[in-house]
C-alpha positions as CSV (number, residue, x, y, z in Angstrom):
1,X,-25.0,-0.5,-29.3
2,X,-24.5,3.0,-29.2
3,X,-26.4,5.4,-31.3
4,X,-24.3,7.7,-33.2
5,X,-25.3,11.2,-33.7
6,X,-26.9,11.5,-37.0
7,X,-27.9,7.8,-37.0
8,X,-31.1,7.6,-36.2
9,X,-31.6,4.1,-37.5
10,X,-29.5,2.5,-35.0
11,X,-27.8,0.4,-37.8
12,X,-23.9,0.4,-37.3
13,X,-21.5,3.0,-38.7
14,X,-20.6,2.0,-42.0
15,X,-16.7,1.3,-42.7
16,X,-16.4,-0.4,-39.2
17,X,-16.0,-3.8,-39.0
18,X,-15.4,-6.6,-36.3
19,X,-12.1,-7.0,-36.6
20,X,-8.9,-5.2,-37.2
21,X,-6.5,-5.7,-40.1
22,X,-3.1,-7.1,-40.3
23,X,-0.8,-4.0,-40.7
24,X,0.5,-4.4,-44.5
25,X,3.8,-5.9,-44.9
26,X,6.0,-4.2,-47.4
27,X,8.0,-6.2,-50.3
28,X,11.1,-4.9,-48.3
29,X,9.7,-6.8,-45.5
30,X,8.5,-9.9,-47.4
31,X,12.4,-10.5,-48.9
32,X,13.8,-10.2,-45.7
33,X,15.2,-7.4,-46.5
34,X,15.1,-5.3,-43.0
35,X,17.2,-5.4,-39.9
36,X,16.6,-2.3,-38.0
37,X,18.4,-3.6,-35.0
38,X,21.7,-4.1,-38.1
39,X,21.1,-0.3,-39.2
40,X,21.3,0.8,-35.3
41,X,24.7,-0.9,-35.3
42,X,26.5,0.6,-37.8
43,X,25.6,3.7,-37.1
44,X,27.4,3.1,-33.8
45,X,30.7,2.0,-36.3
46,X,32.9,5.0,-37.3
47,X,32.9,5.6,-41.1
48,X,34.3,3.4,-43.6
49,X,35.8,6.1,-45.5
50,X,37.2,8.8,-42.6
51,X,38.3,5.5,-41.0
52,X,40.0,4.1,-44.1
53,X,41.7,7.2,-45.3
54,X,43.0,8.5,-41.7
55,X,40.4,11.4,-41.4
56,X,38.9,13.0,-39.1
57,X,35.1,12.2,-38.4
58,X,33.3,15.8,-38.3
59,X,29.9,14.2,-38.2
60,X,27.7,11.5,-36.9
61,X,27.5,8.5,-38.2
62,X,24.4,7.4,-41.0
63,X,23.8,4.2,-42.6
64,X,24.2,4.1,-46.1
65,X,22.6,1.7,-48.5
66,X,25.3,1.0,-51.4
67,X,24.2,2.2,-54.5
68,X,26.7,1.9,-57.1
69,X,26.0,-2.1,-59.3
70,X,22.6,-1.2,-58.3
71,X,19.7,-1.2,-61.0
72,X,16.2,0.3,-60.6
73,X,15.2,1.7,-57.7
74,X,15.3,-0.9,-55.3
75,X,17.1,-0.4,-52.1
76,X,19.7,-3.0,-51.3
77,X,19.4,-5.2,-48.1
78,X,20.1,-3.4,-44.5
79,X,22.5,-6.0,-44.0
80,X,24.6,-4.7,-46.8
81,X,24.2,-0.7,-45.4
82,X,27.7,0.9,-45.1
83,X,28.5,2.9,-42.2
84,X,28.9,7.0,-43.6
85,X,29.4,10.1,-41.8
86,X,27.2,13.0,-42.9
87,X,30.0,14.5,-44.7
88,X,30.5,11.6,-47.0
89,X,27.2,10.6,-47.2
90,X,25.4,13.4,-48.0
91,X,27.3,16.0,-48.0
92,X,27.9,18.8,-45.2
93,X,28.8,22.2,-46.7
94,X,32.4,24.1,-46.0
95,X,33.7,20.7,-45.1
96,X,35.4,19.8,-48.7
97,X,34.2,16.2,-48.5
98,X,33.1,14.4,-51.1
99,X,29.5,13.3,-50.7
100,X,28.5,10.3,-52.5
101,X,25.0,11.2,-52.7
102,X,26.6,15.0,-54.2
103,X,28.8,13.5,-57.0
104,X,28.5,9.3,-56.9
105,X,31.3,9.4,-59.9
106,X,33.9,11.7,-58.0
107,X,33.4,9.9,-54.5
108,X,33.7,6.1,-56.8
109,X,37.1,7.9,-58.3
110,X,38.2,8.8,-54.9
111,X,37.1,6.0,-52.5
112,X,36.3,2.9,-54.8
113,X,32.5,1.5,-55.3
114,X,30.8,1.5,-51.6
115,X,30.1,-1.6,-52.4
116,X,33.8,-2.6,-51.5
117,X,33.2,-1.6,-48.0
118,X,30.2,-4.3,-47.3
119,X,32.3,-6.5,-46.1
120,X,34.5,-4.1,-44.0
121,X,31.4,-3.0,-41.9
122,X,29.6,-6.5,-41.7
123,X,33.0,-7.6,-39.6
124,X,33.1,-4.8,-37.5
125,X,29.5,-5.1,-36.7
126,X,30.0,-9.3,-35.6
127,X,33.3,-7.6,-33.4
128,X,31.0,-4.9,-31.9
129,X,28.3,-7.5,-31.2
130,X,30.5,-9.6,-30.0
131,X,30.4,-12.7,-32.9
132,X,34.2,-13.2,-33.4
């Protein structure tokens, strides 16, 4: 046992114990609600909406959990994430796109719920991965 400085009863240092914890597991993670390795593919995908409306992409690709039929603050599933550019997820200035983090009701006017597009980017995921 070593003796730390200070300690000059030899006793251990308090807060220390024999064993180490179990990292916490979040509720997220509890529900099943995380698939990293998902997220990492769609951010691969081109966007939903660029690639829906025949535009351009004129920035990289982020995963976007849908938000619109959703109550409280609970984020939705990764296996329900959509796959965004920048510009239409949260915005890029000077590009004129419509950010659904910017103005959720213009982009819904626009583009529809994002929740419409679940389904789009789950089957090009299962393509990209090779499942159909």
């Amino acid at each position: 046992m070593s003796i730390h400085p200070g300690n000059l009863t030899g006793a251990p240092r308090r807060g220390l114990k024999g064993t180490t914890r179990e990292p916490k597991t979040t509720r997220r993670q509890r529900q099943g609600k995380i698939d990293r390795e998902y997220l990492a593919d769609v951010r691969r995908l081109p966007c939903v909406i660029c690639d829906a409306f025949g535009f351009h992409q004129q920035s990289p690709t982020e995963a976007h959990h849908t938000i619109c039929g959703r109550f409280g603050q609970d984020k939705t599933p990764d296996r329900e994430a959509i796959a965004l550019c920048r510009c239409h997820h949260i915005g890029d200035t000077g590009t004129g796109r419509i950010a659904i983090h910017a103005d959720k009701a213009l982009w819904v006017d626009h583009y529809s719920s994002d929740r419409d597009y679940i389904a789009i980017t789950q089957d090009k995921v299962a393509r990209l991965r090779g499942e159909t």
